[in-house]
C-alpha positions in Angstrom: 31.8 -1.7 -10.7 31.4 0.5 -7.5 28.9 0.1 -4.9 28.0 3.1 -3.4 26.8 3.7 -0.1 26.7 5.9 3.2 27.3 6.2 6.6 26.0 8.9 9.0 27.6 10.0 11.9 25.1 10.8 15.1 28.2 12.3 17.1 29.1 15.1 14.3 25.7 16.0 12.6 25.0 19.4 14.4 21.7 19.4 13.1 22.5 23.0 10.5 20.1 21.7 7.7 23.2 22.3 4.4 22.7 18.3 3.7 18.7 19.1 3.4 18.6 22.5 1.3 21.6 21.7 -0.7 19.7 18.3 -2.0 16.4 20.8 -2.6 18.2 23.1 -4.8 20.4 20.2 -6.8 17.5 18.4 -7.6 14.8 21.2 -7.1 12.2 19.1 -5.6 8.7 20.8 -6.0 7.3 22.0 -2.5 6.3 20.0 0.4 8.9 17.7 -1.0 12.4 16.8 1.6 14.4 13.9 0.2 17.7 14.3 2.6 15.8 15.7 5.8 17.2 16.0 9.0 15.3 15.2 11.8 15.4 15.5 15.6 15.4 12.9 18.4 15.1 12.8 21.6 16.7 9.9 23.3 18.0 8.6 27.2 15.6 8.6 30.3 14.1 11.2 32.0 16.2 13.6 33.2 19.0 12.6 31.5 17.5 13.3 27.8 19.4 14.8 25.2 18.8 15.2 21.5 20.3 14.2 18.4 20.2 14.8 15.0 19.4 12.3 12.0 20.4 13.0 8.6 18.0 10.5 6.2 18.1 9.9 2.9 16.6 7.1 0.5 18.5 4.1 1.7 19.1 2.4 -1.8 18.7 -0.8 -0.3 20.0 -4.5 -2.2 16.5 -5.6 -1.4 14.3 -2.8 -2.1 10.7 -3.3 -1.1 9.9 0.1 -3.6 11.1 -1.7 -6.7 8.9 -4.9 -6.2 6.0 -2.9 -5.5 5.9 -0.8 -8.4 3.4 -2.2 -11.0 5.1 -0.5 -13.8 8.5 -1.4 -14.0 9.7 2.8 -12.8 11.8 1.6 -10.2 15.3 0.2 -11.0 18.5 -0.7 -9.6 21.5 0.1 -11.2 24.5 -1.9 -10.9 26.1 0.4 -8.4 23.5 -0.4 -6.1 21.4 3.0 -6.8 18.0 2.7 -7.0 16.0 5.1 -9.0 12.7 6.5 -10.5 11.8 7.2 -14.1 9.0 9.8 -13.9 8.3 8.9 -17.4 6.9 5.4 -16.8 5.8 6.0 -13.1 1.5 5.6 -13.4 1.4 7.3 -9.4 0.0 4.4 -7.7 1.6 5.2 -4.9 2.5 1.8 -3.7 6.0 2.4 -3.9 5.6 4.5 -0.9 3.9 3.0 1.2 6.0 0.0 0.9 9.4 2.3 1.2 9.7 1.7 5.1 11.5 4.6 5.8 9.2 7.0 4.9 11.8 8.3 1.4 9.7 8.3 -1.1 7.3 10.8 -2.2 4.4 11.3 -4.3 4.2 15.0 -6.1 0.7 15.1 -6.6 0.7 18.5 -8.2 2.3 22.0 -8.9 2.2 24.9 -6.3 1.2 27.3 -9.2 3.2 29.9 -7.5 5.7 30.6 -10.8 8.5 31.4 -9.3 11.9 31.6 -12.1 13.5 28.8 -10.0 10.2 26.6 -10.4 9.6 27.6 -13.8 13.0 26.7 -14.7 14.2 23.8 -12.8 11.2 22.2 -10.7 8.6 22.5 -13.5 10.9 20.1 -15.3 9.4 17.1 -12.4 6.2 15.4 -13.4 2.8 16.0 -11.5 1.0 13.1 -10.3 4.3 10.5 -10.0 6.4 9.7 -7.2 10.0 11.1 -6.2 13.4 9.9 -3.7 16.6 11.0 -3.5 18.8 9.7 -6.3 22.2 9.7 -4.3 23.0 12.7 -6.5 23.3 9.7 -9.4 24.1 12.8 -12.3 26.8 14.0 -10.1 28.8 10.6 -9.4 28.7 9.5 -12.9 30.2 13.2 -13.5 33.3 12.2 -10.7 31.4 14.6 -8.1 30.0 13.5 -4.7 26.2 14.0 -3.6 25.1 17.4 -3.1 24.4 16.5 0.8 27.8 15.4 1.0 30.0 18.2 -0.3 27.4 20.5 1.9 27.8 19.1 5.1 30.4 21.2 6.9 31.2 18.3 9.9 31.4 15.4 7.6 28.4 13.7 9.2 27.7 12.4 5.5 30.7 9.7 4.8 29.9 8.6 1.1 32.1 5.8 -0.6 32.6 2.7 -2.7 31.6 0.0 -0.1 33.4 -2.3 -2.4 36.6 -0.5 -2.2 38.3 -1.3 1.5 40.2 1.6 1.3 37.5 3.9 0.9 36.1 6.6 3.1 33.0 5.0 3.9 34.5 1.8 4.5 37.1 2.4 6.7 34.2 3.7 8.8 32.4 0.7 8.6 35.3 -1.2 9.9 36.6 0.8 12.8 33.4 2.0 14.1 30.3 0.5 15.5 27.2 0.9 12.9 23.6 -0.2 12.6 21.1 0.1 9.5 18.2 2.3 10.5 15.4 0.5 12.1 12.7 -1.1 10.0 10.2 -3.9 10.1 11.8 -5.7 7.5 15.5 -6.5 6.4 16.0 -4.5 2.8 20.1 -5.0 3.0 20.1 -1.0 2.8 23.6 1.0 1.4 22.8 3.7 4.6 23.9 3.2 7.7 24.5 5.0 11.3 27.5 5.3 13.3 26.1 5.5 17.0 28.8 7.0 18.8 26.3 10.2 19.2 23.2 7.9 20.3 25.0 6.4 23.0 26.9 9.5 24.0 23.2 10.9 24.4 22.6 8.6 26.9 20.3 6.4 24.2 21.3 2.8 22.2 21.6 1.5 18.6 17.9 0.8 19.2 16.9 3.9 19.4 17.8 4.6 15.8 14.2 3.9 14.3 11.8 6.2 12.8 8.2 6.0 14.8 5.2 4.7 12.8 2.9 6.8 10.9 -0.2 6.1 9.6 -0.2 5.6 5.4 -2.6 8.1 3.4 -2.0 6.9 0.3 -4.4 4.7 -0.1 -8.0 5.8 1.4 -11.4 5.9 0.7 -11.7 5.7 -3.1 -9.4 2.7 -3.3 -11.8 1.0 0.1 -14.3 1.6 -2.6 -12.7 -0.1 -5.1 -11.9 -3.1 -3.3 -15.5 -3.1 -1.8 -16.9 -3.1 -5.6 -14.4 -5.7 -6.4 -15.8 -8.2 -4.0 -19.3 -7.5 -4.6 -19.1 -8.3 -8.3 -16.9 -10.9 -7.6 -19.1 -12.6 -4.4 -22.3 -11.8 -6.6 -21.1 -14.1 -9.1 -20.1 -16.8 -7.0 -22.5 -16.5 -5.0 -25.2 -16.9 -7.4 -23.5 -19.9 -8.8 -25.5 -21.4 -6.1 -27.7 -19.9 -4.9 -29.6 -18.8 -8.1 -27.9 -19.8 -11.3 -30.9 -19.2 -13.5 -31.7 -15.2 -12.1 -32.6 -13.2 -14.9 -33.0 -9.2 -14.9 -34.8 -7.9 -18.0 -34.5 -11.4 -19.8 -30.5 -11.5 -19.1 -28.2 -13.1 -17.2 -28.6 -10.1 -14.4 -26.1 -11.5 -11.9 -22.9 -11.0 -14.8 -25.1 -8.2 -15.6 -24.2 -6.3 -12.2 -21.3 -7.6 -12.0 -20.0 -6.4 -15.2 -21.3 -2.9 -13.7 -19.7 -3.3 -10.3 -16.4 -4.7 -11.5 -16.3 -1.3 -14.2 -17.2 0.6 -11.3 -13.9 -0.7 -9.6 -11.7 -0.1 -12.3 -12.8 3.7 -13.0 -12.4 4.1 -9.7 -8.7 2.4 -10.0 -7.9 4.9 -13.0 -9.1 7.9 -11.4 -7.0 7.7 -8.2 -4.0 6.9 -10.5 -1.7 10.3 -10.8 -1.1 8.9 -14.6 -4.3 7.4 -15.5 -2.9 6.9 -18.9 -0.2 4.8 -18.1 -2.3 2.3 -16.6 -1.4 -0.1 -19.7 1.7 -0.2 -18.3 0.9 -2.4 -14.9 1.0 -5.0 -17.4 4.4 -4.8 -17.0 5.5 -6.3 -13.7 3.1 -9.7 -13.5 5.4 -12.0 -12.7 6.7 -10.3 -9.3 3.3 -7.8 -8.2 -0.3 -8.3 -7.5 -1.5 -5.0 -8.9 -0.2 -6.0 -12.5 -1.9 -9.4 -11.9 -5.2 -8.1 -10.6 -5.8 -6.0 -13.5 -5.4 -8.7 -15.8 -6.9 -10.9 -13.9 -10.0 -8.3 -13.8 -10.0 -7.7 -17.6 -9.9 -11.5 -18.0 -12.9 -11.4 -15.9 -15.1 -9.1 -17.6 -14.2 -10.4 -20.9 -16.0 -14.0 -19.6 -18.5 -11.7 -17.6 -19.7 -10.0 -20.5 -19.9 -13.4 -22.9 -22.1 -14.2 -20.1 -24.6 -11.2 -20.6 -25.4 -12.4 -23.8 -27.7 -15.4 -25.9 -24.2 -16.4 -27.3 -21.6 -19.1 -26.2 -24.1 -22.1 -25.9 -22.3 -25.1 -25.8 -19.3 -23.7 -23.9 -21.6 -21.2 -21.3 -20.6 -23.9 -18.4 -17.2 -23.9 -19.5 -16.5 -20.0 -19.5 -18.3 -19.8 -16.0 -16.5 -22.1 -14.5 -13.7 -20.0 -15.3 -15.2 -16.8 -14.6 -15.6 -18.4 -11.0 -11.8 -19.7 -10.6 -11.4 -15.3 -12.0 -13.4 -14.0 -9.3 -11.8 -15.5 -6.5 -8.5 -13.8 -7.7 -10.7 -10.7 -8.1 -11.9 -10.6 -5.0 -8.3 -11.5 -2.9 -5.9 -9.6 -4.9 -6.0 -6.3 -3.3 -5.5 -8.0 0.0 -2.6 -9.8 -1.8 -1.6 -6.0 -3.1 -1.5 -4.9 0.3 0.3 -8.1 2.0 3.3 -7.8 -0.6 3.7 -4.0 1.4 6.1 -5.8 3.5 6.6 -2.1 5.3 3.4 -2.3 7.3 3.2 -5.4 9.6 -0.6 -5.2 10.2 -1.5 -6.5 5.9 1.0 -9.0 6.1 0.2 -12.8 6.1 -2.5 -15.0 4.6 -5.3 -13.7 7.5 -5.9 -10.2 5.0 -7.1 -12.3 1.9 -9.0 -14.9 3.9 -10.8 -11.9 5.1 -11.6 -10.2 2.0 -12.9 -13.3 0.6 -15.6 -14.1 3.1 -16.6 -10.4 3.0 -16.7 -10.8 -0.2 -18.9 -14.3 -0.2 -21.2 -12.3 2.4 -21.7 -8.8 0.1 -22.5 -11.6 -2.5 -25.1 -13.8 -1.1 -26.9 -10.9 0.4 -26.8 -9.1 -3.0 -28.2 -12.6 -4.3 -30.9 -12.6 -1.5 -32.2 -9.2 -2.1 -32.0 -10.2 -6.3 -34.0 -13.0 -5.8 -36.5 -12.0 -3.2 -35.4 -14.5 -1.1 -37.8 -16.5 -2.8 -37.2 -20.7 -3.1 -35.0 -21.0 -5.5 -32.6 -18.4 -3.0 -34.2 -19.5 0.3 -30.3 -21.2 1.4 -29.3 -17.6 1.2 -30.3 -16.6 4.6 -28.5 -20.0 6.4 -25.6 -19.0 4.2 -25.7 -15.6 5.5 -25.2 -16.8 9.0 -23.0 -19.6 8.3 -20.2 -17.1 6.7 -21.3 -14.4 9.0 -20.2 -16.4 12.2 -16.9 -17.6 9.6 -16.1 -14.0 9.4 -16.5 -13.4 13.6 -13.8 -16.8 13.9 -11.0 -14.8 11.7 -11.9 -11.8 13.2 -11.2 -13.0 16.8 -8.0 -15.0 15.5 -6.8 -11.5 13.7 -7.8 -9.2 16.8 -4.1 -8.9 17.9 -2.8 -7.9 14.7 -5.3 -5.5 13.4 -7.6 -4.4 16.6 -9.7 -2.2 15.0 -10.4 -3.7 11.5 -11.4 -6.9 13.3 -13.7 -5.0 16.0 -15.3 -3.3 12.6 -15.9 -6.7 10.9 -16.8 -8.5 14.1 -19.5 -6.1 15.4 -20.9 -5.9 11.8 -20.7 -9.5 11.0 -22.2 -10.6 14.5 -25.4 -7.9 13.4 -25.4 -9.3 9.7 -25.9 -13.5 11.4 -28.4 -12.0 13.5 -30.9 -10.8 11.1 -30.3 -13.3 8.9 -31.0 -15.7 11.9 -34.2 -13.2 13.0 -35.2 -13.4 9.3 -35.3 -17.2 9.8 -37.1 -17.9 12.8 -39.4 -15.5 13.5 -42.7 -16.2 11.7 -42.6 -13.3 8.9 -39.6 -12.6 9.4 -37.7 -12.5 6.2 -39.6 -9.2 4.7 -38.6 -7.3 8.0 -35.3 -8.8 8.9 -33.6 -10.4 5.3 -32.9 -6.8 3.9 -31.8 -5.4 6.6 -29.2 -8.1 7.2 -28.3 -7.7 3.3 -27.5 -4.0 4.1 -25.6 -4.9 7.2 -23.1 -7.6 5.6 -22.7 -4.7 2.4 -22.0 -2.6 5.1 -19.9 -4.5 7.0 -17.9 -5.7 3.8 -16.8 -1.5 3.0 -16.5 -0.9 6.5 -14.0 -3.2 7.5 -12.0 -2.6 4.2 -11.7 1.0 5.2 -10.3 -0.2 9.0 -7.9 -2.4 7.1 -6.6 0.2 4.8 -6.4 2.8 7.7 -5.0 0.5 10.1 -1.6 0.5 7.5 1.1 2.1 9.3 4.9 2.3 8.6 8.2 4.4 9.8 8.6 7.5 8.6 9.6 11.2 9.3 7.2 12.2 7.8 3.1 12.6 8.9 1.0 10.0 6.9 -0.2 13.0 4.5 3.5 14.0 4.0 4.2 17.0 6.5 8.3 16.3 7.6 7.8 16.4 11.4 9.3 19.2 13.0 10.3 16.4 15.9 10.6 12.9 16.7 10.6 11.5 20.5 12.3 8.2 21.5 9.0 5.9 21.6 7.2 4.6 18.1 
């Protein structure tokens, strides 16, 4: 079985743009949409800058960070190493590209509307609301032909092979020239390489084959929503554990109550941002390998026990299923900073720091929502130590995250800080709880949204492209 793969040449692409519009019209990607752009870089030291010319492509990497964070299973790799995307199965969670760290994938959110014959007959064939990459031509090659962008180029700046064959094209390149993989922030074994004879002629180094960072826009407001409305159901419910295990609203169990509500909340929210909201059955699919499949089972699980809990039923076993509705909730509220860490592409989400933090956000939204429930009467009255006990918590990870994500930790540090020091006002000053206790409630809800919105826009990856998907029209040495 071949293994195909690519090098491009920085000393012979002239920068003429065949590779880009040849690729558009074989696979007649909707507008807005460049999978084999070419891009221009400046590179060497003032005066002695030049420019060059980088032909990209999807890099149909061995270890492709795309295909383990699709929750749906549309990403696969053949076994000639080309990694594709069925449209059919693709829900448009968009994970997929913000994890791709080179900026190739794509999300087609929907039609132009202008009608044109070519659209009507060839791009109208693409889904609406899924995500596209190039597909190394793969129709083509299992017809004996090469990739569009290949049999366009009129330098040979795209050298397409068998990697597995020694006597191939592509090979022979590889093993007579000097080569690096295009820059990322993590290792994906990609099939596309450079030759960087032209960087170095330019007066620049292998090095400065990298794409600068761009902020990702994939994931904004409505999904910090969700995840705020996550950990408020889910920190309610812990929280009240506690704090007040026997609050009733209405002659119910109003804490599973709300949090039934909440944790809905989230996952309309979840299926409205989806491009496919129908296929959202199928996240089921990937559980073993990707925390969005998980958390949504993990958060139907949850408001299956939730809503047992609602009820007069389930008397002998009511400590039993809230037990396990707590152990649920945890996962509920962590699992979209799990989501995000697993998005190896953007360095800031990585490491165990994200989840710690969106649990004691969580844990604070919760007890304040438990506070305010209660009155801050007795049976809640450890609420308000609690509120300044996780509030100075949450300062401590800020500070220890502050290098890493600078402004999601100033967010959650200047809010948190406020939040203890109401709660603390609320405490000590004599009447103090009916002018400071809510308002410390409404700063640690605040706080928790607010610093879930830094994290998410504080994701930034490599790409060409801006982080709303405009190809820029030029890239300078510096990312």
């Amino acid at each position: 079985m071949s293994r195909y793969g690519m090098a491009l040449d920085t000393q012979t692409c002239i920068g003429c743009y065949a590779c880009t519009l040849a690729c558009k019209v074989e696979n007649a990607n909707p507008a807005g949409i460049w999978t084999a752009p070419v891009i221009e870089k400046e590179v060497g030291a003032y005066p002695n800058v030049r420019r060059i010319y980088l032909p990209l492509l999807c890099n149909h990497c061995a270890d492709a960070p795309c295909l383990k964070a699709c929750p749906t299973g549309a990403i696969s790799r053949r076994e000639d190493g080309i990694v594709l995307i069925d449209e059919d199965v693709c829900c448009g969670s968009r994970a997929c590209v913000i994890a791709c760290p080179y900026g190739a994938i794509h999300y087609y959110e929907k039609a132009d509307g202008l009608g044109t014959p070519f659209e009507e007959a060839r791009v109208s064939l693409h889904q609406a609301g899924t995500v596209q990459k190039c597909t190394l031509c793969a129709p083509r090659l299992d017809r004996g032909l090469q990739p569009a962008c290949v049999d366009a180029c009129p330098t040979g700046a795209r050298i397409f092979g068998d990697l597995d064959d020694p006597g191939s094209q592509v090979s022979r390149a590889l093993t007579t020239r000097e080569w690096v993989p295009l820059g990322s922030p993590v290792d994906t074994a990609p099939a596309v390489v450079y030759l960087t004879e032209g960087a170095r002629q330019a007066g620049g180094a292998p090095a400065d084959l990298v794409l600068p960072y761009r902020h990702q826009e994939q994931w904004g407001l409505s999904h910090a929503a969700e995840f705020w409305l996550l950990g408020l159901g889910a920190g309610l419910f812990l929280a009240s554990r506690w704090l007040a295990p026997g609050l009733t609203v209405f002659g119910v169990d109003g804490v599973a109550l709300i949090t039934l509500l909440t944790i809905s909340a989230a996952g309309l929210i979840l299926i409205g941002d989806l491009g496919r909201p129908l296929r959202l059955w199928r996240a089921l699919a990937a559980w073993r390998t990707n925390w969005i499949s998980r958390g949504a089972i993990v958060d139907f699980l949850f408001l299956v026990l939730v809503a047992l809990l609602t009820g007069p039923t389930l008397t002998n076993l009511r400590t039993a299923v809230g037990l396990l509705a707590a152990a649920l909730a945890v996962i509920v509220a962590t699992y979209p900073a799990l989501a995000m860490g697993a998005l190896k592409s953007v360095p800031a989400w990585r490491g165990l720091g994200l989840p710690l933090e969106f649990f004691l956000e969580s844990l604070l939204a919760g007890v304040a929502l438990t506070g305010l429930l209660g009155g801050w009467s007795e049976g809640v009255a450890p609420a308000l130590p609690s509120l300044v006990a996780l509030a100075v918590l949450r300062v401590a990870v800020a500070a220890a995250r502050r290098r890493v994500a600078p402004g999601p930790a100033r967010t959650a540090a200047i809010g948190a800080a406020v939040t203890g020091g109401l709660a603390a006002l609320a405490m000590l000053v004599p009447g103090g709880v009916s002018a400071f206790a809510g308002a410390a409630a409404l700063a640690a809800a605040g706080m928790s949204f607010g610093a879930k919105w830094a994290n998410l826009r504080s994701g930034a990856s490599p790409s060409p492209f801006t982080g709303s998907g405009e190809l820029a029209s030029r890239l300078h040495a510096g990312h």
